[in-house]
N, C-alpha and C positions, 0 to 999 in steps of 0.2 A: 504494500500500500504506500502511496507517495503524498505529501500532503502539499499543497500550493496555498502560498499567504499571501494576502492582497493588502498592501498600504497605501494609501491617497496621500499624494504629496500633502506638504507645510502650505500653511496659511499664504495666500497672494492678495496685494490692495485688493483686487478686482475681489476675493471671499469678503473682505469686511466690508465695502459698499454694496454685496450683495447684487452684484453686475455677474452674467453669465460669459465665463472664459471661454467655454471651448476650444475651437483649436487656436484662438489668438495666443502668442507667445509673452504671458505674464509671469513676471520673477516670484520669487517667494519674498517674505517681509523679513525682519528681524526677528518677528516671533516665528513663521514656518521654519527660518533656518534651527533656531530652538529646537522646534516639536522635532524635525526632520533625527537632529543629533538625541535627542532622548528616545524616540522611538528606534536607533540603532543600537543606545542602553537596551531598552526594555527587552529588545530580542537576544542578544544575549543573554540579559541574566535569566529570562525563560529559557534560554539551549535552546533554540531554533535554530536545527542545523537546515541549510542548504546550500543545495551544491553552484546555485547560481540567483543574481536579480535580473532580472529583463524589466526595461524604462521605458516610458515612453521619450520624443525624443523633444518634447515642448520641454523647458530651460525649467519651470516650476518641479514636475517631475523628476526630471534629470539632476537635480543639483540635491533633490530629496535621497534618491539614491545614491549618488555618489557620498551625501552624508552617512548613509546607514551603510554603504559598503566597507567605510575609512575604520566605521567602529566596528564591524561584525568579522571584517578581512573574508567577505564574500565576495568572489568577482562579480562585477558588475556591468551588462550589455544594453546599449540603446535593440530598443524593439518596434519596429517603425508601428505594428501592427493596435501600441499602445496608445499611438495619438487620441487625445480625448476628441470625441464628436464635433464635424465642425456644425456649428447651427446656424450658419449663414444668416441673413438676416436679423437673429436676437441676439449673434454675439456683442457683448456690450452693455445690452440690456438689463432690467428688472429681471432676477431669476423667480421673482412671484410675480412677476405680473400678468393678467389674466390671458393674453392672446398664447401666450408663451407655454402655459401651465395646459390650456387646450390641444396645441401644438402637440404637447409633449403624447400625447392619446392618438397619433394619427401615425402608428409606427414606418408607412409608405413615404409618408409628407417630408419632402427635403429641404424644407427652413428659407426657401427661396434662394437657391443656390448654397446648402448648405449637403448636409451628407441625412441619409434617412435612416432611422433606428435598424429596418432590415438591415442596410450595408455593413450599418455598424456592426449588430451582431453575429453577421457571415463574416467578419472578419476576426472576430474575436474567439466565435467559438471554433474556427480551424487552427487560431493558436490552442487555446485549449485541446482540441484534439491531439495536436502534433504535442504537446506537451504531456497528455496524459497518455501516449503510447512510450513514455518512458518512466512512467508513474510507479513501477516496480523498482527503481533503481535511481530515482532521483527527486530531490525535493524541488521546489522554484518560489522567490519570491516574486510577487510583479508591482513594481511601484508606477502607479499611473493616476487617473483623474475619476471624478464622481459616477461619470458617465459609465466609462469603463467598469466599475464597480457594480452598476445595476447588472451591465451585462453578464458579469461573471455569477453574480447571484444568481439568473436567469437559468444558468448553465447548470449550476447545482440544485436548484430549490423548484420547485413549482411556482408559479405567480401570474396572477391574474393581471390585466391589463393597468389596472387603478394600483394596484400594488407597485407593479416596475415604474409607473411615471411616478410614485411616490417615493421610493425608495433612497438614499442617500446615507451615506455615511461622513463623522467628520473631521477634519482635516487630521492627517497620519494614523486613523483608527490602524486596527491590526483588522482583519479580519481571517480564518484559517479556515479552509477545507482539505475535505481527506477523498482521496480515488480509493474507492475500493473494484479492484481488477475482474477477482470473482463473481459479486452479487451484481455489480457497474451500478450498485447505489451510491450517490454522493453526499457527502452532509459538509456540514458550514457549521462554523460558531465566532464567535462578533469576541472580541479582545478589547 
């Protein structure tokens, strides 16, 4: 059994004005760079061993990892496949605000030039595939964005359509799932 750990970059201006990042390239603040380095404590002193993190390649994520690589001594890969959703049109935006939050229920709807939840998550679940045929033999961290996070819950969990546009986790949570190879049941638990 291999277990795969999902951490959401450190805090960015655009998290505390409550502005939707997507795939715009925004830095972390003084406090994500904080959360970014305790959250590469916190993995070790729990022994989370893995053999690898795979990044997304937007500078928020990337500079989160490269934190938690420096303290865990896990190598560390940009993974193009991590880039957060681009949401075209709302990037920028109110991440509550109503046109947006609607939006988010139209899993085909491409943000007016943005990427659509399907793409999204064809892309994310053939990393997970490609990753979980090595599930007997290797652990993985994947440090990326909120987006990415529903998806991979998606992967694991059953969820109704109100559930995934709901979903979200906050900034450097841990959250940990296990491949079990034999049963190909998956479970998750929130850190």
């Amino acid at each position: 059994m291999g277990f795969l750990y999902f951490v959401r970059h450190g805090q960015t201006i655009w998290n505390v004005e409550n502005k939707i990042c997507g795939s715009t390239d925004i830095a972390l603040t003084p406090l994500g760079y904080q959360q970014a380095a305790e959250t590469g404590k916190k993995l070790a002193e729990l022994g989370i061993k893995a053999d690898e993190i795979l990044y997304s390649p937007l500078v928020r994520a990337a500079c989160t990892a490269r934190e938690i690589a420096a303290i865990t001594g896990i190598p560390a890969r940009m993974e193009a496949r991590l880039t957060e959703q681009n949401f075209g049109k709302f990037e920028s935006t109110a991440r509550d605000g109503l046109e947006f939050q609607q939006a988010k229920r139209e899993f085909a709807l491409r943000y007016d030039g943005g990427e659509s939840m399907l793409r999204l998550a064809q892309r994310i679940y053939n990393l997970l595939d490609e990753l979980k045929e090595t599930a007997d033999r290797k652990n993985y961290i994947l440090v990326a964005h909120n987006g990415i996070a529903r998806v991979v819950h998606s992967y694991f969990y059953e969820m109704t359509n109100q559930e995934y546009a709901e979903f979200g986790i906050d900034n450097c949570a841990i959250l940990t799932y296990e491949f079990d190879r034999q049963t190909q049941e998956r479970k998750g638990e929130l850190w």
